[in-house]
C-alpha positions as CSV (number, residue, x, y, z in Angstrom):
1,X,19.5,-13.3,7.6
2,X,16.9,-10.9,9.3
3,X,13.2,-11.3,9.8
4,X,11.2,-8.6,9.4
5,X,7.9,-8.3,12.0
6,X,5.7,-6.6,10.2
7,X,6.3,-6.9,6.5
8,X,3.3,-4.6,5.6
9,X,5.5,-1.7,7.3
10,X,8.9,-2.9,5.3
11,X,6.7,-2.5,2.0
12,X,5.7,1.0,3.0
13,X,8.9,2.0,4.3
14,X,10.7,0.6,0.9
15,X,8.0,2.6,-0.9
16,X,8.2,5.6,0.9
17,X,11.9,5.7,1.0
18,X,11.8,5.1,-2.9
19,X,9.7,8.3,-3.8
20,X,11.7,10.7,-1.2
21,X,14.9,9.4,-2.9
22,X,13.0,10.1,-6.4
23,X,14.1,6.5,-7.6
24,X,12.1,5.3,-10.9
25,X,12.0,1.5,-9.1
26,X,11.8,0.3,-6.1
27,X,12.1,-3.7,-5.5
28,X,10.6,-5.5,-2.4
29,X,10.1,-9.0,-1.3
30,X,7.1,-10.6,-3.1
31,X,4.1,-11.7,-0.6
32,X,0.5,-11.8,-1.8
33,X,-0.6,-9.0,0.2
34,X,1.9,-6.7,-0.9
35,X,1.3,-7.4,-4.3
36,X,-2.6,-6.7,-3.4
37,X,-1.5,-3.4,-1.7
38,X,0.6,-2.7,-4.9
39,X,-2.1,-3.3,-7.5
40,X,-4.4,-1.1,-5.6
41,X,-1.9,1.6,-5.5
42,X,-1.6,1.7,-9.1
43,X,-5.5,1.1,-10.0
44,X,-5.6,4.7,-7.6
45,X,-2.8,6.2,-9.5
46,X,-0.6,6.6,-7.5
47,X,2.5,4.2,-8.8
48,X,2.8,3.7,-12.6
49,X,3.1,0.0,-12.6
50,X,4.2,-2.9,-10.7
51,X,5.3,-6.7,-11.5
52,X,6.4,-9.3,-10.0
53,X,10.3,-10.5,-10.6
54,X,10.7,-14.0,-10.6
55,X,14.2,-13.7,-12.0
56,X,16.0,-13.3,-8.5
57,X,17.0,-16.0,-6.0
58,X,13.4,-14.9,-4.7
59,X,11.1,-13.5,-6.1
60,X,10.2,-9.6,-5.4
61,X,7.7,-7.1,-6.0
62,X,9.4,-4.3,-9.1
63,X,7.4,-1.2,-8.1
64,X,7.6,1.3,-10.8
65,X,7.1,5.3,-9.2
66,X,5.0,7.7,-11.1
67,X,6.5,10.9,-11.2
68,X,4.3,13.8,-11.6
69,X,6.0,17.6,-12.1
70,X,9.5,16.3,-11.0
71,X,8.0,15.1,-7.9
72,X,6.4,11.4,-6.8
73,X,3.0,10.9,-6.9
74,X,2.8,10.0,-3.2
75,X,3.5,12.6,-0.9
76,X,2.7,10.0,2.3
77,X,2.2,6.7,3.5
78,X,1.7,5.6,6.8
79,X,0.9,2.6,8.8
80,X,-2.1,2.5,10.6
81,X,-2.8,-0.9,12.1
82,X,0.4,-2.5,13.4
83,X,1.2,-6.1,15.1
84,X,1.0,-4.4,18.2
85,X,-2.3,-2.7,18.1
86,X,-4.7,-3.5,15.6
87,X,-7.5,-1.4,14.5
88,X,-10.4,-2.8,13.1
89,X,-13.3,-0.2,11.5
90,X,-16.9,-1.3,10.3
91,X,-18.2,-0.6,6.7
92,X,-19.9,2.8,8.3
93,X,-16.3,4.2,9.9
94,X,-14.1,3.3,7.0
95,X,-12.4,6.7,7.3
96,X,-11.8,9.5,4.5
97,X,-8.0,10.2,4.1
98,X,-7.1,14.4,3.5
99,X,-11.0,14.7,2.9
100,X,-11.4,12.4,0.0
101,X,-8.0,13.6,-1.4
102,X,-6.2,10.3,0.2
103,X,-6.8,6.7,-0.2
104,X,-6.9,4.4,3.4
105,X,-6.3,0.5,2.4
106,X,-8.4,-2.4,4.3
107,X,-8.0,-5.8,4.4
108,X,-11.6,-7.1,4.0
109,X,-13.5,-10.3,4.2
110,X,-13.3,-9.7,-0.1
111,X,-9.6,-9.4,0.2
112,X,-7.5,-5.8,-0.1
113,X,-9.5,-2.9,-1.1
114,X,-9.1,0.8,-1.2
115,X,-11.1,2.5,1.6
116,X,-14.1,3.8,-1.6
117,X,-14.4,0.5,-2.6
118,X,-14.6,-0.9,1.3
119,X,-17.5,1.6,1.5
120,X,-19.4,0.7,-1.8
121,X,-19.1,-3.1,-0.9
122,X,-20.8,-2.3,2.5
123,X,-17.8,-4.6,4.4
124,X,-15.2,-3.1,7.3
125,X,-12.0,-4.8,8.3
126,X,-8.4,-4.4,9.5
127,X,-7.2,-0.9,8.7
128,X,-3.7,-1.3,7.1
129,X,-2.6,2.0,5.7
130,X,-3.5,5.3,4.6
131,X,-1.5,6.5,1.4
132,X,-2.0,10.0,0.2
């Protein structure tokens, strides 16, 4: 069995490597914060719909793609703040991903929000990803 040092970059990756491959689902290993980061990909529209799978050994993450003119929905993800270097940004730097176009995820004192709501809440945190 392997451990995984930064799950947050497995989910991605899994993700990622999903919508390249134009697979309809993509399952990952369950974790609260990857089920955070899923739910705000699909209140963004960017994945159709996710649930949790309790019917394995372990339970997972079923990530359903959403597929938009034969093509995924999410053209990029990448992981911004990393076990190795962590970047933190206040409520007045939460940055804009493509000019608006893209969505930047924050772990907050509030929990996991998408980098708009981050700004309306006036709060900063860790800066996970940027999806767009």
């Amino acid at each position: 069995m392997s451990t995984v040092t930064d799950p947050i970059a497995d989910f991605l990756t899994r993700v990622r490597n999903g919508t390249h491959a134009q697979q309809i689902e993509v399952f990952v290993p369950y974790s609260k914060i990857k089920a955070e980061i899923a739910r705000i990909l699909k209140d963004e529209g960017y994945i159709s719909d996710y649930s949790i799978d309790t019917s394995a050994a372990r339970p997972r993450i079923k990530i359903v793609n959403k597929i938009v003119n034969r093509s995924s929905a999410i053209a990029g993800l990448r992981r911004v703040s990393r076990p190795g270097l962590r970047r933190y940004v206040g409520a007045d730097e939460v940055p804009r991903v493509l000019g608006g176009m893209g969505l930047a995820i924050l772990s907050t004192s509030r929990g996991v929000l998408s980098g708009r709501e981050a700004k309306k809440q006036k709060v900063g945190g860790e800066l996970l990803a940027y999806v767009w």
